[in-house]
Rosetta silent file (secondary structure, phi, psi, omega in degrees, C-alpha in Angstrom):
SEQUENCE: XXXXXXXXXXXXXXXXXXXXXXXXXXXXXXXXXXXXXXXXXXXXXXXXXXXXXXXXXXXXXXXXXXXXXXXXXXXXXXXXXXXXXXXXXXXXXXXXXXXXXXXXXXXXXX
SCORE:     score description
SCORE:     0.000 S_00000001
   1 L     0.000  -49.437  169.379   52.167   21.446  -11.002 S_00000001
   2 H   -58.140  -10.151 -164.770   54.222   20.563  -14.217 S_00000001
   3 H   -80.819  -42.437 -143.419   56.990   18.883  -11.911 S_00000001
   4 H   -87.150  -42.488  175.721   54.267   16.594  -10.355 S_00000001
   5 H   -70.355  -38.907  133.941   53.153   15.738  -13.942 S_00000001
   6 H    -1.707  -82.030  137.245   56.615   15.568  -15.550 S_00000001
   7 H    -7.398  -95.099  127.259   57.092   12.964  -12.644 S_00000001
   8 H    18.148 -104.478  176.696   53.891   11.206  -13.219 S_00000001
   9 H   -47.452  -21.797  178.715   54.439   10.603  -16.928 S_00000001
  10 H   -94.442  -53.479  153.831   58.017    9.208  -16.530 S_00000001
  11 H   -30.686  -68.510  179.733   56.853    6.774  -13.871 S_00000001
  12 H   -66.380   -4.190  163.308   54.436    5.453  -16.190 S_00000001
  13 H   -79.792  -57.923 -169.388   56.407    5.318  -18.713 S_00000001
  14 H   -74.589  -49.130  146.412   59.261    3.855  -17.244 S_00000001
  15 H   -46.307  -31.632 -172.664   56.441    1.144  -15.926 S_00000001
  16 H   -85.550  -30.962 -176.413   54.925    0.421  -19.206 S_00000001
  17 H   -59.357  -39.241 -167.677   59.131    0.084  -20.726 S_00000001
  18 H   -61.348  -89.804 -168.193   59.272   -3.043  -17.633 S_00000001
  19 H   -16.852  -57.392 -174.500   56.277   -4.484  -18.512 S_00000001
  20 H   -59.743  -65.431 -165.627   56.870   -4.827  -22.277 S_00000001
  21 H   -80.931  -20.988  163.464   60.348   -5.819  -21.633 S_00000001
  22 H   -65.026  -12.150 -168.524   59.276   -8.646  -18.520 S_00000001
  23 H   -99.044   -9.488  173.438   56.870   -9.675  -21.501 S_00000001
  24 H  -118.306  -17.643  171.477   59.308  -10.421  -24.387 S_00000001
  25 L   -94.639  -82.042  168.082   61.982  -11.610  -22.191 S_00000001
  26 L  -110.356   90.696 -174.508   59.900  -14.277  -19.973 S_00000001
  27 H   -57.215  -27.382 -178.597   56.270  -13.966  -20.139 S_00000001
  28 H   -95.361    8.485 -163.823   55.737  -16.374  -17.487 S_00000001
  29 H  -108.625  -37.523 -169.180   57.624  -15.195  -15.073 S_00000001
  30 H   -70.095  -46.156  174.689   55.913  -11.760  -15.478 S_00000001
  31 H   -62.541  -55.384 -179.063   52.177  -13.672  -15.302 S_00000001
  32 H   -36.599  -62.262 -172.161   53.420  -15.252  -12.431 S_00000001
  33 H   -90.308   -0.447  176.267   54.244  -12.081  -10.110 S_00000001
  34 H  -101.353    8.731  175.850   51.356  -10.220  -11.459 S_00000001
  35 H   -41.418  -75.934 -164.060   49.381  -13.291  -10.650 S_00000001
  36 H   -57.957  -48.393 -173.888   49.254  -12.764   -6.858 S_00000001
  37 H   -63.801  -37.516  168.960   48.449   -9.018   -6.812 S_00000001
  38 H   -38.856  -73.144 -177.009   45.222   -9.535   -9.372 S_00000001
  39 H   -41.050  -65.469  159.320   43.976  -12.446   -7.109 S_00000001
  40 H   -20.268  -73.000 -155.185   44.447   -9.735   -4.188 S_00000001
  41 H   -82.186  -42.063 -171.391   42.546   -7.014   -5.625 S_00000001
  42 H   -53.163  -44.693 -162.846   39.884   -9.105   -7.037 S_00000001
  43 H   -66.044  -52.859 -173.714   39.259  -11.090   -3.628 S_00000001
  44 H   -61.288  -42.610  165.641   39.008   -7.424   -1.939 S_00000001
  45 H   -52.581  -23.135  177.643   37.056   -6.016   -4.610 S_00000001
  46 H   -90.057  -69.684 -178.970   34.584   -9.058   -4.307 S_00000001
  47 H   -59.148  -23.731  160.201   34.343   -8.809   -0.485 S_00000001
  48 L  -128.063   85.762  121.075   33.274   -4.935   -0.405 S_00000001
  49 L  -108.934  -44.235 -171.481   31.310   -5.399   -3.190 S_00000001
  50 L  -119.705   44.731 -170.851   29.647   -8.415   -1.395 S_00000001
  51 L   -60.742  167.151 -165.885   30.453   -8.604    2.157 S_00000001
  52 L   -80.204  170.585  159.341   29.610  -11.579    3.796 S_00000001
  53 L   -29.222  -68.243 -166.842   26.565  -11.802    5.880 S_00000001
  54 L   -84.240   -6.846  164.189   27.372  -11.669    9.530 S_00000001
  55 L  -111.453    4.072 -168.142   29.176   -8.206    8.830 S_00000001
  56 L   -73.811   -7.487  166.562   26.725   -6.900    6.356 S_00000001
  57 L   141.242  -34.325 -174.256   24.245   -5.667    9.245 S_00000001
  58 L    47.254   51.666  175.682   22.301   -9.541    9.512 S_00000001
  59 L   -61.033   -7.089  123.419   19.118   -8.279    9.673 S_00000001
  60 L   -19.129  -87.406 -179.621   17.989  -11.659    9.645 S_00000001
  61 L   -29.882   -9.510 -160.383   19.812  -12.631   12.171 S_00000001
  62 L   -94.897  153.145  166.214   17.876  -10.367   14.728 S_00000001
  63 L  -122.435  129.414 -176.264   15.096  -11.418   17.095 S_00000001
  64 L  -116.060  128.892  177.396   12.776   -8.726   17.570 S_00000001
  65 L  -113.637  142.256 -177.837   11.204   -8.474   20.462 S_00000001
  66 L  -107.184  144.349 -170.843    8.182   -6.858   21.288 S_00000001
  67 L   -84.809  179.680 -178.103    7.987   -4.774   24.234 S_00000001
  68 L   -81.755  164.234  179.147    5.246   -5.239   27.096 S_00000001
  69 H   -55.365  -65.667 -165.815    2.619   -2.482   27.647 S_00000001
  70 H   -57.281  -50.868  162.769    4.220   -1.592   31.040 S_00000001
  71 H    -9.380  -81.331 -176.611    7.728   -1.483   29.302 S_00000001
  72 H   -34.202  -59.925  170.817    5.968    1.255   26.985 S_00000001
  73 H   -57.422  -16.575  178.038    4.494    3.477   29.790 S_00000001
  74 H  -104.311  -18.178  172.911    7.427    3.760   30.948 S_00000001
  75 H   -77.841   -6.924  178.650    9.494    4.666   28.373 S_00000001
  76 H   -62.292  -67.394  171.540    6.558    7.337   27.385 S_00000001
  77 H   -29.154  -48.904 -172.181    6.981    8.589   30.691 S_00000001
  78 H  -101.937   -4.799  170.219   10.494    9.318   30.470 S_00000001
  79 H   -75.040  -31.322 -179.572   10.441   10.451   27.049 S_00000001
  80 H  -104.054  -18.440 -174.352    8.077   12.998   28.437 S_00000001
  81 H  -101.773  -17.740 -174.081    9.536   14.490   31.805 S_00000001
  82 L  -105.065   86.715 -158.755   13.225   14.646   30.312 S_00000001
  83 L   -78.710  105.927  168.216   12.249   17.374   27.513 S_00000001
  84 L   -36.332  128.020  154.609   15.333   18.418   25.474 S_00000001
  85 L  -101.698  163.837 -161.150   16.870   21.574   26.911 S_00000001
  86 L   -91.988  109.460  170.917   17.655   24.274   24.780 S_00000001
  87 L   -48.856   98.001 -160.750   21.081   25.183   24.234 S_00000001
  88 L   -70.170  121.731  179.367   22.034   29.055   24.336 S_00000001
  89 L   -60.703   89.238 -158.672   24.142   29.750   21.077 S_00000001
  90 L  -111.006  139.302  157.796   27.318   31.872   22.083 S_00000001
  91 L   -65.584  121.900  138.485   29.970   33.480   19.078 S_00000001
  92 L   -16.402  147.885 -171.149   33.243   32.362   19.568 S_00000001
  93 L  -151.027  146.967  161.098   34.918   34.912   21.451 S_00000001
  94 L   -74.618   99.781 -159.774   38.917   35.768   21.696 S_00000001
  95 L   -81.743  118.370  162.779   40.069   34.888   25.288 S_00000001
  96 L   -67.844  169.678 -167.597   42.932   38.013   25.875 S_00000001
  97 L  -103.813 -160.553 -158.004   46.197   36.543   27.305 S_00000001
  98 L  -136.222   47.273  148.555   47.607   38.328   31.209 S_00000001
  99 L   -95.006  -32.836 -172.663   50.582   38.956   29.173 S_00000001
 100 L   107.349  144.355  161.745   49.823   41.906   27.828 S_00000001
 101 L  -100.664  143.195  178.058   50.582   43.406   23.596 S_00000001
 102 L  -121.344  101.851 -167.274   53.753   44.174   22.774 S_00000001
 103 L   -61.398  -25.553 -168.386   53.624   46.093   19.313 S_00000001
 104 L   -42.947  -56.501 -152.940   57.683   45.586   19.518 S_00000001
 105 L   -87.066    8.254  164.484   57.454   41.745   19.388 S_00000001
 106 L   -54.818  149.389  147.228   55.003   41.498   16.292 S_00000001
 107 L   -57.317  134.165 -171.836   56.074   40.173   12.937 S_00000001
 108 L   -85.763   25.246  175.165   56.706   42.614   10.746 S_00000001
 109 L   -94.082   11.857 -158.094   54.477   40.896    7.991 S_00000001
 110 L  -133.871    0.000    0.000   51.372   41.419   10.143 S_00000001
């Protein structure tokens, strides 16, 4: 766990020494490539914050139709003769192998 931090802190270190030193040797060159990546994250950060319309679900967009009476009886109908059946609940169970135990060929950790 200290290696990973150790690690960690010297990256960010060794990032913050770049920065500093792209920023006293040519600051505009430094705005410049960190330009593009901002603009990036911003755009994405804007779009799933805000997705556009036609992917946001467009519940607008929908025409709702209402069904007919016969429509109805019949889905009542079928709603009613196909009843959920009930699933019988079984325990995992340990399928033996045709091979046979061999105490010989255990690990001897086990």
């Amino acid at each position: 766990m200290k290696k990973h931090a150790a690690v960690f802190w010297t990256t960010i270190t060794l990032a913050a020494i770049g920065l500093i030193a792209g920023l006293v040797n040519n600051p505009y060159d430094l705005l410049r490539a960190l330009l593009i990546p901002a603009v990036l994250t911003a755009v994405l950060f804007l779009l799933y914050k805000y997705p556009p319309r036609r992917y946001a679900g467009g519940r607008s967009s929908k025409i709702k139709v209402k069904p007919s009476q016969k429509t109805m009886a019949k889905m009542a109908g079928i709603r009613k003769t196909s009843a959920p059946t009930k699933r019988k609940s079984y325990p995992f169970q340990v399928i033996e192998g045709s091979k046979g135990k061999n105490d010989e060929q255990l690990p001897k950790y086990h």
